[in-house]
C-alpha positions as CSV (number, residue, x, y, z in Angstrom):
1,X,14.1,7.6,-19.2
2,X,12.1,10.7,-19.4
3,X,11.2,12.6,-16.3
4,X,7.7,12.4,-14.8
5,X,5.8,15.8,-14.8
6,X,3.1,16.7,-12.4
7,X,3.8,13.7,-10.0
8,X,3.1,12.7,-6.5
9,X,5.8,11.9,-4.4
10,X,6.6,10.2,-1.5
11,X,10.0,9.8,0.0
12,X,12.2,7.9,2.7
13,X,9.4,7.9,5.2
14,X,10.3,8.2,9.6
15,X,7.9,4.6,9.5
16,X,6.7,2.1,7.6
17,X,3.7,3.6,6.1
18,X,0.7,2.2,3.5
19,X,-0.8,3.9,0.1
20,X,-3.5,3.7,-2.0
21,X,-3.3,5.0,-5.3
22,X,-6.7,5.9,-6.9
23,X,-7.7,7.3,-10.9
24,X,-8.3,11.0,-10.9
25,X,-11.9,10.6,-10.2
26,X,-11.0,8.1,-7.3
27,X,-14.2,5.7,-8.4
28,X,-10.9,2.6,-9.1
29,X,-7.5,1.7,-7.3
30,X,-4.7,1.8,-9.6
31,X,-2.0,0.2,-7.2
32,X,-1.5,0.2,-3.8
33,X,1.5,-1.1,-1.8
34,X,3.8,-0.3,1.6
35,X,7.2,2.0,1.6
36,X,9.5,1.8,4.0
37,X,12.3,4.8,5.3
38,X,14.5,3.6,2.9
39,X,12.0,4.0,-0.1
40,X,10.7,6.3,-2.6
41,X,7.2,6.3,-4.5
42,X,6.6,8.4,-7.6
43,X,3.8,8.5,-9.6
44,X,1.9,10.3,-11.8
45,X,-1.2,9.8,-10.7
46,X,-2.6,13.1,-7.7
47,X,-5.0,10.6,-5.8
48,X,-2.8,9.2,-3.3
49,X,-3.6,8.6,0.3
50,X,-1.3,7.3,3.0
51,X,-1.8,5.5,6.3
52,X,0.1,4.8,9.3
53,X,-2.0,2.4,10.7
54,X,-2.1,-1.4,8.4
55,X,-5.6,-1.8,9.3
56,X,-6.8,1.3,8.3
57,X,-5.5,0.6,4.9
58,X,-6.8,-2.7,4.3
59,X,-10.0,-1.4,5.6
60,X,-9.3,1.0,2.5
61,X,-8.8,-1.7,0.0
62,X,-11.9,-3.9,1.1
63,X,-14.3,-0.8,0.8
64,X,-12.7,-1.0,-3.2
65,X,-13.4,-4.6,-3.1
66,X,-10.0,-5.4,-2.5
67,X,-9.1,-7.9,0.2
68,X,-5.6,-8.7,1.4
69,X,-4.7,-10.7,4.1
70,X,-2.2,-8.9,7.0
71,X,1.4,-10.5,7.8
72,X,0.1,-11.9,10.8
73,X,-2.8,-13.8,8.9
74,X,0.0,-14.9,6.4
75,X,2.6,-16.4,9.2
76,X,-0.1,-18.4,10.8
77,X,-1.4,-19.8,7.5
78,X,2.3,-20.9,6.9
79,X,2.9,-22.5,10.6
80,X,4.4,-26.0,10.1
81,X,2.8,-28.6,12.2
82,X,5.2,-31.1,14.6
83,X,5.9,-34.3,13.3
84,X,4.5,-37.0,15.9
């Protein structure tokens, strides 16, 4: 495998954090995603942003016409109901 040149990376954050990664003129999202401290991102691609904060990223992604639903949304879609 041939080593990236001119990349953006992002490594072994202190938290759980978000990105966006956007084309060079930053009018689409190329791929977006979460890293966590054990984990490493590397692209080649300059247009990345980061957030701390969940919300503020899928605030992100639904102003690029992306919607996502957060883990909590997810766990109580996925509830089980009791048995009567």
């Amino acid at each position: 495998m041939s080593e990236l040149t001119n990349t953006t990376k992002i490594s072994k954050p202190t938290s759980k954090i978000w990105y966006v990664v956007f084309n060079e003129s930053r009018s689409e999202v190329i791929t977006y995603g979460s890293i966590l401290p054990t984990q490493v991102l590397e692209t080649k691609h300059s247009q990345v942003d980061t957030y701390e904060i969940e919300s503020e990223w899928l605030e992100i992604l639904g102003q690029n016409n992306i919607e996502l639903e957060t883990e909590l949304e997810i766990e109580l879609e996925t509830e089980i109901e009791p048995l009567n």
